[in-house]
Each structure stands twice: as C-alpha cells, then as structure tokens.
C-alpha positions in Angstrom: 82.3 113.2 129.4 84.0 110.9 127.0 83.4 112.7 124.1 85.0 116.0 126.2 88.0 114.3 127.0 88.1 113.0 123.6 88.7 116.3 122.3 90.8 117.9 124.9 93.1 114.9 123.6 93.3 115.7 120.2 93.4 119.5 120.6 96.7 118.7 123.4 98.2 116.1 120.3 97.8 119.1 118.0 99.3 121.4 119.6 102.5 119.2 120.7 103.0 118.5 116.7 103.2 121.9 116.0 105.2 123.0 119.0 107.8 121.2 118.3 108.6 122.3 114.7 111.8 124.1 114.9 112.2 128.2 114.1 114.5 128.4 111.1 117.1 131.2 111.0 120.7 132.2 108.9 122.3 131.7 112.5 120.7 128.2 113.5 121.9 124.8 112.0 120.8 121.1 111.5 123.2 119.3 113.4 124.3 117.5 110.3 125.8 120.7 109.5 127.7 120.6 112.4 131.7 119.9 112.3 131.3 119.4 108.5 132.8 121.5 105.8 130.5 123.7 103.4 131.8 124.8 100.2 131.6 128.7 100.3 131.4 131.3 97.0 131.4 134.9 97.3 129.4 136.8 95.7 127.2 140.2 95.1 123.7 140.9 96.0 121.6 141.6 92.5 118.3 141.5 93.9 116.5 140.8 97.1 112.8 140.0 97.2 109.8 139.3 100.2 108.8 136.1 100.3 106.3 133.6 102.5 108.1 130.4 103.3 105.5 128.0 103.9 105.4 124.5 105.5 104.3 122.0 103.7 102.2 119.1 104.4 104.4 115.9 105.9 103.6 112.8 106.5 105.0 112.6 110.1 101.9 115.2 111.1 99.1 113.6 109.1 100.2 109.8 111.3 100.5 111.3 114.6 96.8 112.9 113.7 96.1 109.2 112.7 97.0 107.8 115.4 95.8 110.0 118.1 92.3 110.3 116.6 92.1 106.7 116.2 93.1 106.1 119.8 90.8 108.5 120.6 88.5 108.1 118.7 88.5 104.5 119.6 87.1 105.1 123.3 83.6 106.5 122.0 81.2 103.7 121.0 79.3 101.9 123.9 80.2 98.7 122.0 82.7 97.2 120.1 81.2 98.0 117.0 80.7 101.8 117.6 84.8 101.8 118.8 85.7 100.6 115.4 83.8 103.1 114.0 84.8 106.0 116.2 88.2 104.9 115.8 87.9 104.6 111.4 86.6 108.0 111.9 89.1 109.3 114.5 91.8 108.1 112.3 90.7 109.9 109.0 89.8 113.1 111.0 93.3 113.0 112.9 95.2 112.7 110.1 93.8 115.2 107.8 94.1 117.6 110.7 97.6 116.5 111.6 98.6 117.0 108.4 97.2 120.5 108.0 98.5 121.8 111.5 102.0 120.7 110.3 101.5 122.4 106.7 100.3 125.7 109.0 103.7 127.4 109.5 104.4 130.3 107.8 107.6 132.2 107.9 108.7 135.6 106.6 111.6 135.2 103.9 113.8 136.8 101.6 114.8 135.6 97.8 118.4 136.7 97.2 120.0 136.9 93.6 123.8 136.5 93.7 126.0 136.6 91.0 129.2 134.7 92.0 132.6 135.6 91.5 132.5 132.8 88.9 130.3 134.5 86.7 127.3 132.4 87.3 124.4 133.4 89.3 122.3 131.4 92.2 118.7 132.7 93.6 118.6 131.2 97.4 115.2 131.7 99.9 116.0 131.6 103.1 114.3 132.8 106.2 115.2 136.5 106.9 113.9 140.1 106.1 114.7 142.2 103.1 116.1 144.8 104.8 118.9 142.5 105.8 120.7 142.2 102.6 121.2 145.5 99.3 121.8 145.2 96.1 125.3 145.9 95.5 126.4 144.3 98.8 129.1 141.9 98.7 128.2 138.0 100.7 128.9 134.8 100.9 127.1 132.1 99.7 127.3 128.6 102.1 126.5 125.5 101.2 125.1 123.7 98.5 121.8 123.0 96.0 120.6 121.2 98.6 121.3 123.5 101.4 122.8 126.8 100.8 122.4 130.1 102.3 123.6 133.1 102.4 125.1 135.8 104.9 126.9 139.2 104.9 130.7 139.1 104.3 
C-alpha cells in the first residue's frame, strides 16, 4: 500500500511541474516586460522557417523531482536503514525524472530573417507558425538580443 501511494505521489508531483510551465506566445509577456520600454526596428521579412522550440532541462525540475522522491521515497523501508535507502534512491530517481519532464515541452516555432532598415540583418525564433509571417512583408522587430521578437506592422 505504501509503495502505491508512493507512486501516486510522484506521478501527482510530475504532473504539477509540468502544469505549471507557462504557453509562450507573440501576444503574452513576462511581467518584466511590463510598463518598460523596448527598443523597436522595422524591418522586412527575408525568410521564414519551421522550427521545434524545445525546453530544456532546468534545475528547478530536476530538485522538486529530488525532493519529492526522496520524501517519498523515504516512507518505504520497514527500518531506518531501508528509509535512507529508499529515500537515496527516491532522490536520484526524482530528480532525473523531474528534470526530463521539465525538458519535455515542445512548441511549434518559426525562424524569421529580417533585414532592418539599418542595413543589418537579425534571425529571431519565436513561438508561432510560418504561415504567419512572408517574405517581403514589412514588421517590426521588439526588443532586444536578449529578448526580441517580432510582429506584423
């Protein structure tokens, strides 16, 4: 019964770390975006590409694995012995998994070419479809290195 309960608890921890990972879009923001001013460049479209945004691997999933498999993990021996086991191995399992489930998301994308206004060019991925942008079509370009994007004029 433990061992069910056990695993109920981890697949319930799982599922919470990846439900909470936010859907990225060209209409949603961090909020430290928010109320500050984002150098814009305008630009036109030179190519436009399908891509896979993928997730990748942070520590913040791998830890919560840790610690909810070691908790868990913890409650299996009949002894104190066996608990430190359980919870050694409940610890390395969690984490691993944790940090796979939070590496998991996958997003369609699209790679835009712009060549600015300025003469120089910038390549941005951002979450979106190809079909959204053409070649030829005039945008702006929001943001910076760091954190740019771009949307239709």
């Amino acid at each position: 019964m433990k061992t069910t309960s056990t695993m109920l608890l981890c697949l319930a921890a799982a599922t919470m770390v990846t439900g909470c990972m936010p859907t990225a879009s060209t209409h949603s923001f961090p909020d430290e975006q928010a109320m500050r001013g984002q150098p814009v460049a305008f630009g036109t479209v030179a190519g436009v590409r399908r891509v896979e945004i993928r997730a990748g691997q942070t520590r913040l999933g791998a830890l919560a694995g840790a610690v909810i498999g070691g908790a868990a993990g913890s409650t299996i021996g009949g002894n104190t012995a066996q608990n430190v086991i359980g919870a050694t191995a409940g610890a390395v399992a969690g984490g691993a998994v944790g940090g796979t489930l939070a590496g998991a998301g996958r997003t369609q994308g699209v790679e835009l070419t712009v060549e600015l206004d300025s003469g120089e060019a910038v390549a941005v991925i951002q979450p979106g479809n190809p079909r959204d942008f053409r070649v030829g079509e005039r945008v702006r370009v929001i943001g910076t290195a760091e954190n740019a994007r771009v949307v239709r004029r």
